[in-house]
N, C-alpha and C positions, 0 to 999 in steps of 0.2 A: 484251402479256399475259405478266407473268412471273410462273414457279413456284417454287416451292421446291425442295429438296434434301433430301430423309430422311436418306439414308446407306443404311447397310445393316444390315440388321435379324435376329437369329439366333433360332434354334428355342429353344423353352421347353419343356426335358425335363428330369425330374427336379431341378426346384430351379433348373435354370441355365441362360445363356445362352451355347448353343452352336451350333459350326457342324454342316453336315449330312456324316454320314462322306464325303459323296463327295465334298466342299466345290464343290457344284453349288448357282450361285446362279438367282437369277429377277428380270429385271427389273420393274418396274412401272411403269406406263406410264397419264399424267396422261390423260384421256379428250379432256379441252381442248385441247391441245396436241398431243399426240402423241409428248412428251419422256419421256424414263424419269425420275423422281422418288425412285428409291428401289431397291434392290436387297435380296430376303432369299433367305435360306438356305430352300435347297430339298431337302426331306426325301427321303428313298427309301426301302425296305424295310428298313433296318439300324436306322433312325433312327425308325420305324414302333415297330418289335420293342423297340427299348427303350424307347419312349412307353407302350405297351402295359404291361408289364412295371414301370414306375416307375407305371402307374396300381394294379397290382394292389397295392403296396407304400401306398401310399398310401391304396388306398379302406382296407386294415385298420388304418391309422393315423388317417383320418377318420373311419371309422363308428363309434369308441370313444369320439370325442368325445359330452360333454353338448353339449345346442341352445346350450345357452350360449356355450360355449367357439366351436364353430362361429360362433356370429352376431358373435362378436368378432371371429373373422379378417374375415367380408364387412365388416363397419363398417369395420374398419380399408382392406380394397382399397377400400372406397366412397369413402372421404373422399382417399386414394390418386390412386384415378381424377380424382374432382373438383378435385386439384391440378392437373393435366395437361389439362384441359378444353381451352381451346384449343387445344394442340398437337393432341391425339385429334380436334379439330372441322376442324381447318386440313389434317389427313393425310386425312378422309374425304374435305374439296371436293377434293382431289387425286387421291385414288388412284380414284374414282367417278364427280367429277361432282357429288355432291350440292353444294346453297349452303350457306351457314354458317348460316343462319338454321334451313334443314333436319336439319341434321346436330345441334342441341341434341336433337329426340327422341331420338336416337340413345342419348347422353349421359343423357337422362333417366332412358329406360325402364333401361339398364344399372345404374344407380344406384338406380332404385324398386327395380330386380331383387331388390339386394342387401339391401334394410332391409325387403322388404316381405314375402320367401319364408320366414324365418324367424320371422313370425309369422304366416305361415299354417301354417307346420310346427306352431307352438308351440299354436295354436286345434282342429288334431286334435285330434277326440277318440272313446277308445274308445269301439268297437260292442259293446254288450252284447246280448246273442242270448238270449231269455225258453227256458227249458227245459220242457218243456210236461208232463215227468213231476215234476219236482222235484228230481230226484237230480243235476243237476250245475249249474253255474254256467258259463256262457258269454263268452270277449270275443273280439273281435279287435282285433291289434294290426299297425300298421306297421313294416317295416324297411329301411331301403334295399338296394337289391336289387345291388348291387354297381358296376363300371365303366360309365360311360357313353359311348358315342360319339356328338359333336356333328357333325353336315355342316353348314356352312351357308351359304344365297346369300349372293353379294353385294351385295346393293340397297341392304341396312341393315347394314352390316358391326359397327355395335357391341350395336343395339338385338337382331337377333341373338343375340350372345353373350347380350346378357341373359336374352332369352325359356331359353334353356339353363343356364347358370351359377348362376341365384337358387334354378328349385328340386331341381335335381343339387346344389348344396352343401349347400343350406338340410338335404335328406332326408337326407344323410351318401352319399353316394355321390361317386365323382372321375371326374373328367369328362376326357378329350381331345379337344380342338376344334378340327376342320379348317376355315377359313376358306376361300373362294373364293381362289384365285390371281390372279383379277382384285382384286379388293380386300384382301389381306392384311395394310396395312402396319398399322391402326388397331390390329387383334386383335394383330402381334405386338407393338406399344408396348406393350398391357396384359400379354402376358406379360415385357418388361421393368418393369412395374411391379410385376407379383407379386414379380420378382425384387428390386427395390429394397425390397421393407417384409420379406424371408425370410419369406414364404408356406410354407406347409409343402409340404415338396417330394414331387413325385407328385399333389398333390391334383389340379392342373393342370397340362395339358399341351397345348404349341400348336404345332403342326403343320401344314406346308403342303406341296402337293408335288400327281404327279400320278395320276388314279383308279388307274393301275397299281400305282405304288408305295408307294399312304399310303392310300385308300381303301378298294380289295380288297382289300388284305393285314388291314385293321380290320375288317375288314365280316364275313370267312372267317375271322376268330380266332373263338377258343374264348374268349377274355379277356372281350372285353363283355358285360353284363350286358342293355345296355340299346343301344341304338339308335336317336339323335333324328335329327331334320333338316328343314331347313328349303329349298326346294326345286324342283325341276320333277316333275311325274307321272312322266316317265320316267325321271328320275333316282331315284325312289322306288322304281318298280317293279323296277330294277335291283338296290337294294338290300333289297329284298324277298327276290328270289332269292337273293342272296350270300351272305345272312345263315344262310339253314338249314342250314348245318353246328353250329351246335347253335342251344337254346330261349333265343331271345333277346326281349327287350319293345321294343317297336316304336312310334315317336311320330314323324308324321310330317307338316307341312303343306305342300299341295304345290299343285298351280297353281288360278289362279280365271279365273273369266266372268262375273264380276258384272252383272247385271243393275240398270239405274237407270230405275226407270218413274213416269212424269209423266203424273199425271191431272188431269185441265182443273180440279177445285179446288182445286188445289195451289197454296201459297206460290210462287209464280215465281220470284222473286227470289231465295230462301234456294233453292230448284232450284238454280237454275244457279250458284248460289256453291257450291254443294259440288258439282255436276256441274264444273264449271272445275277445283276445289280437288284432287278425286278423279281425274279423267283427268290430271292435268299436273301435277301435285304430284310430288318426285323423277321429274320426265322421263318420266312413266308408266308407273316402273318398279316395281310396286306388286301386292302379290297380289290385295287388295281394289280395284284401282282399278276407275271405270266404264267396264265394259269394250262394255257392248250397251246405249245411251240409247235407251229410250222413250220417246216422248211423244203424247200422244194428240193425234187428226186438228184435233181445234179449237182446242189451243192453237197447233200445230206448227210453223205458218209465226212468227209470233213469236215462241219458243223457238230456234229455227232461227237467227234473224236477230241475235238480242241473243248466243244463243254464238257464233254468228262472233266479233261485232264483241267481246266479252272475249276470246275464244282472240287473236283479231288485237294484243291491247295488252300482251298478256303481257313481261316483258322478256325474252330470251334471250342470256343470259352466264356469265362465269368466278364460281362465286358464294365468292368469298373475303368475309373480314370488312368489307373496304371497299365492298364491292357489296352494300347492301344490299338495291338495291330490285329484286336481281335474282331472278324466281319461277323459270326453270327452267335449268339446267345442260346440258350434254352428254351422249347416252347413251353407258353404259360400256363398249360395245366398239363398234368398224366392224360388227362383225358387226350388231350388235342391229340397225345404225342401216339396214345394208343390207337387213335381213329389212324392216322398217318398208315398204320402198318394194315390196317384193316383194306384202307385203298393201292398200296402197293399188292398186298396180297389177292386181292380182286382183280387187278391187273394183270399179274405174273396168270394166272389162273385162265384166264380167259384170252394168254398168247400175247400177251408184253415181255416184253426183256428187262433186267434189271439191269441196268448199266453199271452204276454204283450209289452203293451208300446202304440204304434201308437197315443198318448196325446201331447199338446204342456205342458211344465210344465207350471202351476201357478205361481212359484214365483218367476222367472226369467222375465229380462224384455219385453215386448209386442214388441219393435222392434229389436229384436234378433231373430233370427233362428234359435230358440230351439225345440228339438225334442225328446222326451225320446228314450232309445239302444229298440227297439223292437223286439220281438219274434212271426213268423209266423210258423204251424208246418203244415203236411199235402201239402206241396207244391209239384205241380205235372208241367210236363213238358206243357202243356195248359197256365199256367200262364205268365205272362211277369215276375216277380218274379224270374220265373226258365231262362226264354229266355234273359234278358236283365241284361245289368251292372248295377246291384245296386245301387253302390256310395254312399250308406249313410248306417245308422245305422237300416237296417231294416234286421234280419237273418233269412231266409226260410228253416228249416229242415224238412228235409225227412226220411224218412226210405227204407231198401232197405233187399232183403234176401239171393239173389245169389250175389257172385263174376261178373257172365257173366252178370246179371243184373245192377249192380252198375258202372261197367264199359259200360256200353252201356249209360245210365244216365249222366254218367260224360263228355263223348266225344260228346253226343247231344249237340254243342254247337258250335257257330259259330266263337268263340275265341278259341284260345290256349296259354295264357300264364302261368300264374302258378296253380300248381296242389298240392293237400297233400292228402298222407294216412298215415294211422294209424296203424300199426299191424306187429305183431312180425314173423310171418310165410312166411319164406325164400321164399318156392317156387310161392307164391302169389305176393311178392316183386319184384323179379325179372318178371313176366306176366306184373305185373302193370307198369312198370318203362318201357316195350317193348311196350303196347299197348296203356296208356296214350298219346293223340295226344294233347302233351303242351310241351313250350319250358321248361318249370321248373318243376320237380316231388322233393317234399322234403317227406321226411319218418323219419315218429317219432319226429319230429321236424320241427324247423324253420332257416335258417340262412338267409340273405343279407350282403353284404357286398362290396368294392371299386372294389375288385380283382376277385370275383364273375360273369362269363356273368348271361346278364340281358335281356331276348328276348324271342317272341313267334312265335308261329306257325299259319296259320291261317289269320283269319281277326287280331290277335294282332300285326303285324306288320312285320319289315325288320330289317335285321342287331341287335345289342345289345347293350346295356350300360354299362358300368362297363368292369370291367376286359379288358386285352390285344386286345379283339376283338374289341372291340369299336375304335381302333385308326384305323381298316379297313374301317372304313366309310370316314375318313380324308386324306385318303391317296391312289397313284395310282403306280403302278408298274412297271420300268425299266427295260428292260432284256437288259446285256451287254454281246455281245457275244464275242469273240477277237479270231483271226485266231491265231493257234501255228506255 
């Protein structure tokens, strides 16, 4: 199994690529292997301070742009980026784990990002507000609300950027984006890339480095405006606190529990294809994955026996462009891969079954973070299994036999953002779609997509990604009243 070589990669601060004052690098380290792949420049508080400081320069040299002028730079980094596609697909199965098949959403969404936020900027339109004496005329207007800071996981290292980048640029606001240190190499190619087309400097700014030194220090400025990220609850809640040293706007998605419930007249088949696709898709390292499978008492032994026998055929490998027929990768740290075992073992312990998997494979190599897709059945709300976010490839199925029970099951949970059922009967649809407390219920199916809001209820977070709504975190509201 041989890897690549990056090089090493510098911070993208005002216009340019440079090293970090302390010239303290970071290695990155293939999930596969266990080889370093890459080395970048690793920020600190000096390096911080002037990212900071080239954004304030920058939002008042972006926010003067017309939409226009703005939607020319994204066109231009779109078609940019899309030169570079494989190299950007080839660093994420590296620095992550994802397969190359996986890592085009990545690419995609980054790209929709950029063609797609500028006309949803451009489709605003003003609120005219009725004056109910007559004497004045009423509107409101949008402005962008100045700096933004991006945090964001590592799972999707570029889709990510995008969900940030499309509508922070699109509103006229500049962005500074801290990437995961586990995954950083993707994000800073693209800030070499701004730097290859002369990007106007400050607009972007890309920064890596650790909570001490690049996080807190952004989070306790007085500089940002704004505040996104993408993320863990705790990690959110953290920057919850941090932030109230002044009145900052706060956009924030953060863990899930998703619920996947199978009722006996349910499509089976498309069930468990997107039950497979959702649990073990990127290593089940997914906000939306199914994290608590339902399925009701009379399908269940069937259900049961056919996701084995799919979880069992999955391939498990290096998913470079030559492999294609490989579905799941490596998880992206020892850490994740060792928690996985800690909550099967929690499981098993407290009267779960191991259906299969919970093995490191054999014939992959010893310093990769290999994990077989596992199946846990018998999982009850006692376990951490049912209580906590998953993130990897470990599936807990249940059984359930009332409606009033399976929904009481699904809402025990201290997240809300995406939810799926299963079943054809109208007046069950409509209950579930009212009493599911999650920002996302899909029935019968699966969609994401650019245009799609993207957000939960709950400890999953504030505000949304994707879709028209997302540009409400970017932006703040003018009422213009005029006397007649």
């Amino acid at each position: 199994m041989k890897t690549q070589n990056f090089g090493y990669k510098k911070l993208y601060i005002d216009g340019q690529l440079v090293d970090s004052v302390s010239g303290e690098r970071e290695d990155v380290i293939c999930p596969a292997t266990g080889e370093v792949i890459a080395q970048i420049a690793k920020a600190g508080k000096e390096d911080t301070e002037k990212a900071l400081l080239s954004s304030q320069k920058g939002f008042k040299f972006w926010s003067k742009l017309s939409l226009e002028e703005r939607t020319s730079w994204m066109l231009k980094l779109r078609d940019a980026i899309l030169l570079k596609e494989h190299e950007l697909r080839t660093a994420m199965v590296h620095e992550m784990g994802k397969t190359y098949g996986g890592a085009l959403e990545d690419i995609q969404r980054l790209t929709e990002a950029l063609e797609w936020y500028p006309n949803a900027m451009k489709n605003l339109r003003e609120e005219q507000i009725p004056d109910y004496e007559n004497t004045h005329t009423h509107k409101m207007i949008s402005k962008p609300a100045g700096v933004a800071v991006a945090y964001l996981a590592w799972n999707f290292p570029l889709l990510n950027v995008g969900y940030k980048i499309g509508p922070a640029l699109a509103s006229g606001c500049s962005l500074i984006i801290k990437p995961s240190t586990l995954s950083p190499l993707s994000t800073y190619m693209v800030g070499e890339i701004l730097h290859s087309i002369n990007f106007p400097a400050g607009v972007v700014n890309i920064v890596a480095g650790s909570t001490e030194e690049v996080a807190t220090p952004m989070t306790t400025s007085k500089i940002p405006a704004v505040i996104t990220m993408i993320g863990s609850t705790q990690t959110g809640q953290q920057i919850i606190a941090d932030s109230t040293t002044s009145i900052k706007k706060l956009g924030m998605e953060l863990g899930g529990n998703a619920p996947f419930i199978v009722f006996e007249d349910a499509d089976l088949d498309k069930a468990l294809d997107l039950a497979i696709g959702l649990k073990y898709g990127n290593t089940g390292q997914i906000c939306v994955a199914a994290n608590r499978i339902f399925v009701h008492k009379n399908i269940y032994a069937k259900f049961l026996k056919e996701y084995v026998k799919r979880a069992s055929e999955l391939k498990i490998g290096f998913g470079i462009k030559e492999n294609e027929d490989v579905f799941m990768g490596p998880l992206a740290s020892r850490a994740a891969r060792d928690r996985m075992f800690t909550l099967i073992d929690d499981a098993v312990n407290k009267g779960a079954v191991l259906e299969y998997g919970g093995e490191i494979p054999k014939e992959l190599p010893e310093g990769g973070n290999w994990m077989q897709p596992t199946v846990v059945s018998g999982v009850t709300p006692e376990m951490k299994l049912f209580r906590e976010e998953t993130f990897g490839p470990v599936a807990g199925i249940m059984t359930f036999e009332t409606d009033d029970e399976v929904l009481e099951l699904a809402n025990d949970t201290e997240f809300g953002l995406a939810s799926y059922i299963f079943t054809n009967n109208h007046k069950r649809i409509e209950r579930f779609t009212e009493e599911l407390e999650f920002g996302e219920i899909q029935i019968n199916g699966v969609k994401y997509a650019i245009y799609l809001p993207h957000g939960g209820f709950k400890n999953s977070g504030i505000g949304h990604d994707c879709s028209h709504l997302a540009l409400e975190d970017y932006l703040v509201k003018k009422r213009i009243s005029t006397a007649i």
